[in-house]
C-alpha positions in Angstrom: -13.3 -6.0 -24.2 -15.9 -4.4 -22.1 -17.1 -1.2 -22.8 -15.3 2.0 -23.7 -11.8 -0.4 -23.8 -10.1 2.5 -25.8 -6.8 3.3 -24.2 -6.1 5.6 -21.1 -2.4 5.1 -21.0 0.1 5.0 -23.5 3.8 4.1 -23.2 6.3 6.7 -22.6 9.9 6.9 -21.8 10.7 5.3 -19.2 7.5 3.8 -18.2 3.9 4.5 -18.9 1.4 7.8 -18.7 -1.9 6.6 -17.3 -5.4 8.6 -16.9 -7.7 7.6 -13.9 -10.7 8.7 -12.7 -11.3 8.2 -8.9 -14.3 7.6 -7.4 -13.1 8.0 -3.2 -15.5 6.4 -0.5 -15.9 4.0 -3.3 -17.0 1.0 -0.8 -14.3 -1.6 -2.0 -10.8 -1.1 -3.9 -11.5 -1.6 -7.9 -10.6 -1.4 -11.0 -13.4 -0.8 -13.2 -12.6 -0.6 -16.6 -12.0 2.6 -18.9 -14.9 5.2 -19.4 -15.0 7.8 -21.7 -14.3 11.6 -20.3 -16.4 14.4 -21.1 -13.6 15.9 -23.2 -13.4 12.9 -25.0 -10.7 11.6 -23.7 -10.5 8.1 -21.7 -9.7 7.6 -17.9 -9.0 4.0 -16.3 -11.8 4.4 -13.5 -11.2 3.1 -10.2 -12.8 3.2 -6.7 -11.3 3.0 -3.4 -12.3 3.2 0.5 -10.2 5.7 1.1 -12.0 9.3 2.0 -10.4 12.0 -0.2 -8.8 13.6 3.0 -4.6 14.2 3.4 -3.7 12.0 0.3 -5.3 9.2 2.1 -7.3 8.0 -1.5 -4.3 8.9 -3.3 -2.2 6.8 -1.5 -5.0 3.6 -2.0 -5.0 4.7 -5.7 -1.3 3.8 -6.0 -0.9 0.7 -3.9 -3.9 -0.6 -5.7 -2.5 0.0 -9.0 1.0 -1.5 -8.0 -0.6 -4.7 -6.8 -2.4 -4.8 -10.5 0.1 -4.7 -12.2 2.8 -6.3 -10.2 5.3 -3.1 -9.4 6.5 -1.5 -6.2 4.4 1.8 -5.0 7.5 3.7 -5.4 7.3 3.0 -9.2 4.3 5.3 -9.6 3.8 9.0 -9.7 1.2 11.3 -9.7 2.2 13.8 -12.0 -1.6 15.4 -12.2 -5.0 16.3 -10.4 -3.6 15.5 -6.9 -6.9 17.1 -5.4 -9.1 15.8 -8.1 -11.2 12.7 -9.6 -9.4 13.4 -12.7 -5.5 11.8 -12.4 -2.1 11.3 -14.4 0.0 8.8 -13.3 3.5 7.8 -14.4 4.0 4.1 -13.9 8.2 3.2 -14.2 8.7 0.4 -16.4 9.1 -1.5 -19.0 5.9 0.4 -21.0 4.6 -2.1 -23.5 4.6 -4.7 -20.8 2.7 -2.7 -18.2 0.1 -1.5 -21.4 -0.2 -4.9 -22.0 -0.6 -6.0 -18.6 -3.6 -3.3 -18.4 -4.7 -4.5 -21.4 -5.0 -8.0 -19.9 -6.9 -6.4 -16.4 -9.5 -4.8 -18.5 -10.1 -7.5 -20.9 -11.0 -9.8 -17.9 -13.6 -7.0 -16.5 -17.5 -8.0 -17.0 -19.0 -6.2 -19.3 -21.0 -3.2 -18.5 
């Protein structure tokens, strides 16, 4: 697993929490693997095009994440950090197959 692969979600009734860090104005949509937080926590990190302006890179952040792993927009919320690079997400679902399935997208990054 690349770098830093520790877990930024965990499954929770009904679904899965998530931690992202968001890098807006990112140049091209990504997922970039999981970094470690200053806290010392861990944060899926993720770029997007969008500009940070009226929930425009929220809104990227979301339809990105639903095309990863394969579950309508509607299916995630942002519960946290609306206005910051710092996020929590709840994904609906089945949780150990959507942990799994972000298992299998950062497994497949490149290394750092």
């Amino acid at each position: 697993m690349p770098q830093g692969a520790g877990k930024a979600w965990h499954a929770s009734p009904p679904g899965l929490l998530l931690a992202v860090r968001v890098t807006p104005k990112g140049g091209r949509d990504a997922i970039e693997g999981v970094i470690e937080l200053a806290d010392g926590g861990r944060a899926l990190k993720v770029r997007v095009r969008a500009v940070p302006s009226e929930g425009e890179a929220n809104a990227a952040l979301i339809a990105l994440l639903a095309r990863a792993l394969g579950v309508a927009p509607r299916a995630i919320a942002l519960v946290a950090g609306a206005n910051g690079r710092i996020k929590r997400l709840r994904i609906a679902g089945e949780g150990a197959a959507l942990a799994a399935r972000l298992d299998e997208l950062c497994a497949a990054l490149p290394a750092a």
